[in-house]
N, C-alpha and C positions, 0 to 999 in steps of 0.2 A: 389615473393612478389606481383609482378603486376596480375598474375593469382588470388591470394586472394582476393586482394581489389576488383577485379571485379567479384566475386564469390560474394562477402561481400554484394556488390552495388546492384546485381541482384535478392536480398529478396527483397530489395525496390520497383522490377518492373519487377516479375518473369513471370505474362502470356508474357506481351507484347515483356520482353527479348526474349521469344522464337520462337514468333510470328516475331521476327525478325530474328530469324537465320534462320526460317524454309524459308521466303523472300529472304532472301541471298544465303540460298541455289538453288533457283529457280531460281535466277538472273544469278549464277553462272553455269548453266548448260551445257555451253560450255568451263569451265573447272576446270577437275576433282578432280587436287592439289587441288584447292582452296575450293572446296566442300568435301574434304577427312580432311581439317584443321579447316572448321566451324563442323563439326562431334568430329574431337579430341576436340573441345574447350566445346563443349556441355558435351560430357564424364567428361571432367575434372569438369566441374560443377554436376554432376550426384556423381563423384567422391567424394566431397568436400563440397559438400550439401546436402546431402539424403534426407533431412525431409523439403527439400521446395516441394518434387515432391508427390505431394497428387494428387487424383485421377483425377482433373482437368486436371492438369502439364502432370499426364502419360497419360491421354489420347491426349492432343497434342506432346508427344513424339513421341507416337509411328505413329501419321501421318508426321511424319516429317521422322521419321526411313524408312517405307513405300516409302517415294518421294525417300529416299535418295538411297535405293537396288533396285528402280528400278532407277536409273540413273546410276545403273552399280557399286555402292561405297558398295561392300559388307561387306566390313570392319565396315559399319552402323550395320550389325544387329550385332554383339556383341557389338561392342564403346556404342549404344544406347539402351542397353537391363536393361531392370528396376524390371526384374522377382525375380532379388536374393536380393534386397534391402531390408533393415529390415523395417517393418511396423513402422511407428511412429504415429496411430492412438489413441495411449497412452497419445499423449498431448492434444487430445480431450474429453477424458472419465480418468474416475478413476482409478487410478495407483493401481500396486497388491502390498501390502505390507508382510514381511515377519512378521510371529509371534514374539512378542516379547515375550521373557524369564525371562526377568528384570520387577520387580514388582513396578509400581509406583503408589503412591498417588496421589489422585483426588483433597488433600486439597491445597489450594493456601498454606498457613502456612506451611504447608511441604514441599512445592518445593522447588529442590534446585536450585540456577539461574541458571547450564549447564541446567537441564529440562527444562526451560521454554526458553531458548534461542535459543537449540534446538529444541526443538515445533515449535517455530514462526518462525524461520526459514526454515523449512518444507514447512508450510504455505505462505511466502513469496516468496519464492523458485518457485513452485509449480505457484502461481499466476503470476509471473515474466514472468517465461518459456517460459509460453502460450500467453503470447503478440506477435501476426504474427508482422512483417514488415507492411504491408499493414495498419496495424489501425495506426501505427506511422506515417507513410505518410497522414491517411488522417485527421488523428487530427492536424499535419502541416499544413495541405490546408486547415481545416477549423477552425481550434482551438476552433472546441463543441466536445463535450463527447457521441454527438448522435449517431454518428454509430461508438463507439471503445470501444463493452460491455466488451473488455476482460480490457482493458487499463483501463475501468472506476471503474471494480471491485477490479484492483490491487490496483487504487489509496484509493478507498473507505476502504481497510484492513489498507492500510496505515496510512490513517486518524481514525479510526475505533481503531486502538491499539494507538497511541497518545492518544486520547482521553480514552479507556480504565485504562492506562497508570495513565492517571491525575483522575480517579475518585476511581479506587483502593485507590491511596493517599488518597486521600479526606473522605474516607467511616470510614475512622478512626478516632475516638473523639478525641484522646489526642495528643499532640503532638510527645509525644516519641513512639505511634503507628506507626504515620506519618511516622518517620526519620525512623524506622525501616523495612518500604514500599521502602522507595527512596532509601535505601541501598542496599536491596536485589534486586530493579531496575537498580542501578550503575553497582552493580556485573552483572546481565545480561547483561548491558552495554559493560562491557570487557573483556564476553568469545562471546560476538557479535564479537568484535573488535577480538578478535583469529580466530575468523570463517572468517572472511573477511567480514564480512557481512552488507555494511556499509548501507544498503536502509535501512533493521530492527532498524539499531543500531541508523539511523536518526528518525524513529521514537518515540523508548523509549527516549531516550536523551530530542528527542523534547517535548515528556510529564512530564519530569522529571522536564527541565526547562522552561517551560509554566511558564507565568506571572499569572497563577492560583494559581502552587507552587511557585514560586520564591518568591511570597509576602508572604507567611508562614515565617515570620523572626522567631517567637516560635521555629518551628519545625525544621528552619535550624539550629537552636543556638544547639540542639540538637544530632546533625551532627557529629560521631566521628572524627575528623581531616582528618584520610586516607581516607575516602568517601569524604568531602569536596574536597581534591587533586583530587581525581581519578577521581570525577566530570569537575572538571575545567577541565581538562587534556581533558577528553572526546568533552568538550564544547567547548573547544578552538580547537579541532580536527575537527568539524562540522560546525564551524562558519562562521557566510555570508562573513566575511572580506575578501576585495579583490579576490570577485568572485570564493569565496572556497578554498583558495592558499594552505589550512594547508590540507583538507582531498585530492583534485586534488595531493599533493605531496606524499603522503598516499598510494593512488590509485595507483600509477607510480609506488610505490617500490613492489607494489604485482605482478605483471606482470610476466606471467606463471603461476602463483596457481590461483585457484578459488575464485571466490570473484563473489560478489554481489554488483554492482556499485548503490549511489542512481539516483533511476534512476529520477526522477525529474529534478536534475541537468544537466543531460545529455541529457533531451526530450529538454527541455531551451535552451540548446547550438543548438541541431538540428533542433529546430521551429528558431531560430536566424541565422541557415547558409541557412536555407531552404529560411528565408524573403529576406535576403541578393541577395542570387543566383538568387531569382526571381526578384528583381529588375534590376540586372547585365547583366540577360542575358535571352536575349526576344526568343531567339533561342530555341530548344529542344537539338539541336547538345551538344554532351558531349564530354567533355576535357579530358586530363588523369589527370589535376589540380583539375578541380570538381570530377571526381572519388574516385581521391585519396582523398578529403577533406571528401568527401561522407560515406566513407569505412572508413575513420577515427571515425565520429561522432557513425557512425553505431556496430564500434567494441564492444562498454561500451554496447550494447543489447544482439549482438551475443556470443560471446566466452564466457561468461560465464555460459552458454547453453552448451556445448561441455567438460566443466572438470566437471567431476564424482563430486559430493557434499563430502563434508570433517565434514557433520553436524553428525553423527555415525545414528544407528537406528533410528527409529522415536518409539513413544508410540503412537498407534492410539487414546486411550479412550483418551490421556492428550491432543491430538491434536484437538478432537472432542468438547472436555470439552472448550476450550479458544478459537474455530469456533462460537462457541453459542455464547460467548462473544462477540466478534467482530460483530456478525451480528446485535447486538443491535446498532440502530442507537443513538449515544450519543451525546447532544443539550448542545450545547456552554453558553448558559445562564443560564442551571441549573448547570453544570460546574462552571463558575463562582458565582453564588449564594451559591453553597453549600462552595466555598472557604472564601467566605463571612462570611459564620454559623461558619465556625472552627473556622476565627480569623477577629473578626470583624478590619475592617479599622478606624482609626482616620479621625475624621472629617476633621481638617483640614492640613493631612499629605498630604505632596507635593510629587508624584511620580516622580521619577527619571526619568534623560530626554535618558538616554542610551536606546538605542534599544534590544531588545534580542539579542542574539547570535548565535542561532540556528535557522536556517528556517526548520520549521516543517513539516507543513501543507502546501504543496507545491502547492495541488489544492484546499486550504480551501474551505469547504460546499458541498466538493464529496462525500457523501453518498448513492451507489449504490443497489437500493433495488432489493433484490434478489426475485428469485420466488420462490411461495411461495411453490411448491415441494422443492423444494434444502434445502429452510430452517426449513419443516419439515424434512427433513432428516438428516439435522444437530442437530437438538433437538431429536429426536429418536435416532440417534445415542448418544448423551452425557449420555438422560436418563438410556439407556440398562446399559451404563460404569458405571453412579452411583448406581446402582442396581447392578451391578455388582464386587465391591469394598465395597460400604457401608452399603448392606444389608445383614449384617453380621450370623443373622440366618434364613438365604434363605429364608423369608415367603414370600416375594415379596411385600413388604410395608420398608418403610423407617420411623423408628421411631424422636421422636423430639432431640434426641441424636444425633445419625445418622447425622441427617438434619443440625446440630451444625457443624459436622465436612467440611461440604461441601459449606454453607453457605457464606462465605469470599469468594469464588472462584468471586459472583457475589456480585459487592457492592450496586445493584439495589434490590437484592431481597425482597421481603416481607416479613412478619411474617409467621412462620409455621401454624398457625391460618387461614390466608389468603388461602394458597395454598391446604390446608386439608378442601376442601369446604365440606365433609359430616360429617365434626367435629365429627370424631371416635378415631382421636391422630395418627393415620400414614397416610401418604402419598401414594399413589398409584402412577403407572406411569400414568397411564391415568390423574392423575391429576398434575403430575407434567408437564406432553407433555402441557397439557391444558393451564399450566400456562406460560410457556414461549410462547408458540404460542399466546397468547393472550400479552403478554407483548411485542413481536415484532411486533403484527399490532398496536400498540398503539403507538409504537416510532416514528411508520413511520408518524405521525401527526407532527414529529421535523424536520420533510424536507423541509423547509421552504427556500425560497430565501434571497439572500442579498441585495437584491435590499431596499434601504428605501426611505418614503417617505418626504426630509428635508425641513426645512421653515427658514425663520430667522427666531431669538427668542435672547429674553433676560435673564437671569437668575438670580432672586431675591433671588432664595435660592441657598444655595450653591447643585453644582452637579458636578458629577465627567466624564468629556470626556468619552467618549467609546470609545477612542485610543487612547491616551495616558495619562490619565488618571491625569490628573492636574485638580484644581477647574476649577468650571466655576459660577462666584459668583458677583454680581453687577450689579445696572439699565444700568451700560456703556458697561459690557461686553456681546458684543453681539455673537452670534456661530448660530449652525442649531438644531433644534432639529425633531426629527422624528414623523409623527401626526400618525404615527400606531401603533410605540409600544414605545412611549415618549424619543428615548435615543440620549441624547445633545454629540454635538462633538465641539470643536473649529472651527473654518472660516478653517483654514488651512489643518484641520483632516479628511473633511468630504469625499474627495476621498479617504481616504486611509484608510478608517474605514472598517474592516471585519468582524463585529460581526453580527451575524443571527438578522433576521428584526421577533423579534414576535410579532405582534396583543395584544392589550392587553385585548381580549374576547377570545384569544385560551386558550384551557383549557391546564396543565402538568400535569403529573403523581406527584401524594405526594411520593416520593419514601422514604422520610429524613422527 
């Protein structure tokens, strides 16, 4: 157990670990036990961690293998041979997928929730993976997003399908559309929840219940009962109360099977032991108490990297198809405006003073913009799939039929009219490639800060806080209100306010 945790500990600070045995070993060169036992403890790590030793790591192995056969420890050149290790330069590059056999729809209306659970899960899987140790540590020391592009892409999918999540609902006019959206989002809720999968399963939940839908009262009345249940059930499983208690007990009973912790909650705990530790102890010298706490926090990253995934096949095209998705960057205020359009708000209905229940958006306003190879090749690949599926008499054009059935996938899309810019009646890929690439450099104008800019202010007409969303109405009541993009909070709200800071000269997309 103790060989573990210090295997565990050593992703956290693997050149420099080695860089101190290789010392130790030098130090030790008038005796040879002691130099034959830092060789065993190195193998055992070689053992038990294959895929920390990338080309950097073997090349300080093998100068350290080197000191060590000539100091006479021949036992180093096998204990320290890294010839037979399997490559894991698969977590840097594109994984090779097997053919799938199983025929699936492209249409969102025909997925069934195991497809799309399993999809995203793929997807989350995959982004998770590839978080080294090293970005965790240093988004600990410095808590920005600037140098931990893998860390910031995970959180940006995570945020990325939340928000997907709430504008699917939304794209819907009626309400019994709606409930019919949040249903089929429940049910991937809880074959999430079979998968172990609780990072994914925090972010649909968390778009499910957004205060975007939550105020849909129409659409929830709508609600068959066992959705209602299975909802709460779900929501009370993810909820902030007492520092996670319900899904932390959750977490605990899956132990040995595969899961996917979220990880949010557990970067939280380790930027909180990491502030701690560094207050406590001005030393470098490590304890087997810090190790062990260390190896503790770091486990919710690791091992779940090591159990084979239990998510069955993946469907490349369906995976491609809700990658496009996601890489739209989705803006919080047409978000809440279009919830607005569905069901307008009473003027003078007093919002509830309950909190949410779910924390979602665990790095609200992380939107990682990809480049812009990657994400032509996310849109090249979805268009080949829908041409592939939808162009039913191979002419390589996608007729306005066609275009119907694939349409819902995206609740942004535009008129077929729009996208057929040489108004012949079908589609081209060229013009389809053309049209998302150009709708993902336009989103990127939603990347805006939080930062606002507040004044005192008094408010004569009635307006609604930007957090928590009570009147704010009288020459007496006084709040802040923003001189950039106009939005009033209460005196008490104004730290705590998270809603994107828009300009009210930037232009949006009319997508609605």
């Amino acid at each position: 157990m103790w060989q573990k945790k210090v295997g565990r500990r050593s992703r956290w600070k693997v050149t420099s670990n080695l860089k101190t045995f290789t010392n130790l070993l030098q130090e030790l060169k008038d005796n040879k036990g002691m130099q034959l036992r830092v060789c065993r403890a190195v193998a055992y790590w070689i053992r038990m961690c294959p895929s920390h030793f990338d080309s950097e790591l073997c090349r300080l192995l093998s100068h350290l293998r080197t000191l060590a056969v000539s100091a006479g420890i021949t036992q180093a050149e096998s204990l320290l041979d890294t010839s037979s290790l399997k490559s894991y330069s698969w977590l840097r590059n594109m994984s090779l997928r097997k053919p799938v056999t199983r025929q699936i729809s492209l249409s969102f209306e025909q997925w069934c929730a195991e497809d799309i659970s399993t999809s995203l899960s793929h997807i989350d899987y995959k982004a998770l993976y590839r978080i080294p140790i090293s970005e965790l540590k240093t988004y600990c020391n410095e808590g920005k997003l600037t140098h931990t592009p893998v860390l910031e892409r995970s959180i940006a999918i995570f945020n990325s399908l939340s928000n997907w999540v709430q504008y699917m609902i939304l794209s819907k006019p009626t309400a019994i559309e709606r409930s019919h959206i949040i249903a089929k989002f429940v049910d991937v809720g809880k074959h999430l929840r079979k998968l172990n999968n609780f990072n994914t399963l925090m972010a649909v939940i968390g778009g499910v219940s957004h205060s975007n839908i939550a105020r849909l009262s129409k659409t929830h009345s709508t609600l068959p009962s066992h959705t209602k249940k299975e909802l709460a059930k779900l929501t009370l499983l993810l909820s902030t109360q007492s520092n996670f208690v319900n899904y932390r007990r959750a977490l605990k009973e899956t132990e040995g099977q595969f899961r996917i912790p979220i990880m949010g909650v557990h970067l939280k705990d380790l930027i909180a032991w990491h502030c701690r530790e560094g207050k406590e102890n001005s030393s470098s010298k490590l304890s087997k108490r810090r190790i062990e706490h260390l190896a503790n926090y770091l486990s919710y990253f690791v091992p779940f990297s090591r159990i084979q995934p239990n998510f069955g096949d993946p469907s490349p095209d369906l995976i491609n198809t809700l990658k496009v998705s996601l890489d739209i960057r989705y803006n919080e205020e047409e978000i809440y405006k279009l919830s607005q359009k569905r069901e307008p708000r009473l003027l003078l209905r007093f919002a509830s003073t309950s909190r949410p229940t779910v924390f979602a958006e665990w790095a609200s306003g992380v939107s990682c913009a990809l480049d812009q190879e990657t994400v032509n090749k996310h849109i090249t690949a979805m268009v080949d799939a829908v041409f592939k599926h939808y162009d039913h008499n191979k002419d390589g054009f996608i007729s306005q039929s066609e275009f119907q059935q694939i349409a819902g996938n995206f609740p942004f899309i535009a008129p077929f009219g729009t996208i057929d810019t040489d108004r012949d009646g079908q589609i081209t890929k060229d013009e389809m490639k053309s049209y998302f690439i150009t709708v993902n450099k336009q989103s990127m104008e939603f990347r805006r800060g939080f930062k606002h800019n507040f004044v005192e202010a008094s408010f004569i007409s009635p307006t609604s806080c930007g957090h928590c969303e009570k009147i704010l109405w009288g020459p007496f009541c006084h709040g802040y209100k923003c001189k950039d993009c106009g939005l009033g909070v209460h005196v008490n709200c104004k730290d705590m306010v998270v809603v994107e800071c828009r300009r009210k000269s930037s232009k949006t997309l009319g997508w609605w």
